[in-house]
MARFI-14693 format. One record per residue (C-alpha): residue number from 1; x, y, z. Coordinates in pm, whole numbers. Example, Ala and Ser with C-alpha at 12.3 -4.5 7.8 and 13.67 -1.06 7.14 Angstrom:
REM residues 2
SITE  nr     px     py     pz
SITE   1   1230   -450    780
SITE   2   1367   -106    714
This chain:
REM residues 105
SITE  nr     px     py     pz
SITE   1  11994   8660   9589
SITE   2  11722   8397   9433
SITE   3  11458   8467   9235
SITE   4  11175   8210   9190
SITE   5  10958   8257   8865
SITE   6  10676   8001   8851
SITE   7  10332   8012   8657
SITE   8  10302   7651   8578
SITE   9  10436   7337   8715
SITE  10  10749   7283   8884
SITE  11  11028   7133   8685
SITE  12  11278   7147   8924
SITE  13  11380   7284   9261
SITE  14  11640   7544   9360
SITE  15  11968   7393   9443
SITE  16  12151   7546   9770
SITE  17  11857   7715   9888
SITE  18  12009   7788  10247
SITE  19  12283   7993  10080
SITE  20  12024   8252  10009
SITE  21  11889   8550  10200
SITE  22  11686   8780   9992
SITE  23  11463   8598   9750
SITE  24  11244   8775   9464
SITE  25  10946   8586   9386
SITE  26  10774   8665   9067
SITE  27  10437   8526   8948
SITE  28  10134   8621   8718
SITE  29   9820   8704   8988
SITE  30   9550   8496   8884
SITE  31   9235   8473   9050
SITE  32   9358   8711   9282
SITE  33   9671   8529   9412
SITE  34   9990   8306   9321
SITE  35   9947   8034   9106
SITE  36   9940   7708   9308
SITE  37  10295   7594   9241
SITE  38  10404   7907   9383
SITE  39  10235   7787   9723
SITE  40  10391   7435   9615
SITE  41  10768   7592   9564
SITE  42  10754   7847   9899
SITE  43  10595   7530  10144
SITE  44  10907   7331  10066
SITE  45  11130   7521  10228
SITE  46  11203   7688  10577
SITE  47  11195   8055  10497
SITE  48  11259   8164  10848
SITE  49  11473   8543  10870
SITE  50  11469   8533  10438
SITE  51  11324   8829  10291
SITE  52  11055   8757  10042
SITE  53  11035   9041   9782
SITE  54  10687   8967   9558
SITE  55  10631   9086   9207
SITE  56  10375   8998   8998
SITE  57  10197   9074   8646
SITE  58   9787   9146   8653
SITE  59   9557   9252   8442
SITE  60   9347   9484   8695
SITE  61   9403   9325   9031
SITE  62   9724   9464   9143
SITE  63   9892   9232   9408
SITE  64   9565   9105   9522
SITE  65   9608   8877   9831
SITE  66   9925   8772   9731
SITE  67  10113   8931  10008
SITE  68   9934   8848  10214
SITE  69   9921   8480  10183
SITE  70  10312   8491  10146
SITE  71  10300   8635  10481
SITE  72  10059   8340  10583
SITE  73  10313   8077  10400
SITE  74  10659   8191  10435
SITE  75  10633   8175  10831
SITE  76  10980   8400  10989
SITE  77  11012   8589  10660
SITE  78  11002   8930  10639
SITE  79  10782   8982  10283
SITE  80  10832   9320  10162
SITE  81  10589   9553   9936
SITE  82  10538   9369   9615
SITE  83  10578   9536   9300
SITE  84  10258   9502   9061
SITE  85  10277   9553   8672
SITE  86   9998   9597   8451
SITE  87  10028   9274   8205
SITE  88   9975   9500   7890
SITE  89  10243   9731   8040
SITE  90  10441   9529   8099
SITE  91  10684   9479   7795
SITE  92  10766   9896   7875
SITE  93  10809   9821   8261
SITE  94  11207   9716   8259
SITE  95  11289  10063   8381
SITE  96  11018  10056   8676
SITE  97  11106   9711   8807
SITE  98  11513   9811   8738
SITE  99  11474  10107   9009
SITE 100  11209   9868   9222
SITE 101  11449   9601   9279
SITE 102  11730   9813   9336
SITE 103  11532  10007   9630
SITE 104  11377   9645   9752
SITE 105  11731   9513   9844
């Protein structure tokens, strides 16, 4: 399992990224989407038969099109339901995304 946390630019790429099947891919939704380095990170790499498992923080917006321009991007993926977490909440939410991620897998 990978998970990919991006919000600002890209520092450095994953290593061994073949070796990986089920990737979580966590973000902040602004402006009703990923941040552009997300975009930048996922277009890199073939994601054909990964799953893509979205989660993101928001401050009203819930996923917003974010699934569906993973779905647009990550081309052979299956992109599961995305989790979405109030940004206020979201210091409380370690119990809610401990039970999401467990189900997502």
């Amino acid at each position: 399992m990978l998970i990919f946390l991006c919000y600002t630019e890209i520092k450095a790429y994953p290593e061994n990224f073949e070796d990986y099947d089920i990737i979580f891919v966590g973000y902040p939704n602004w402006w009703g989407t990923m941040p552009m380095c997300m975009f930048t990170l996922l277009e890199k790499y073939d994601l054909n038969g990964k799953t893509i498992i979205p989660f993101c923080t928001n401050e009203g917006s819930g996923m917003g099109a974010s699934e569906h321009d993973l779905k647009s991007i990550c081309k052979g993926a299956t992109i599961k339901t995305g989790l979405s977490v109030h940004g206020a909440e979201s210091a409380e939410a370690e119990s809610q995304v401990t039970v999401w991620a467990k189900k997502s897998v």
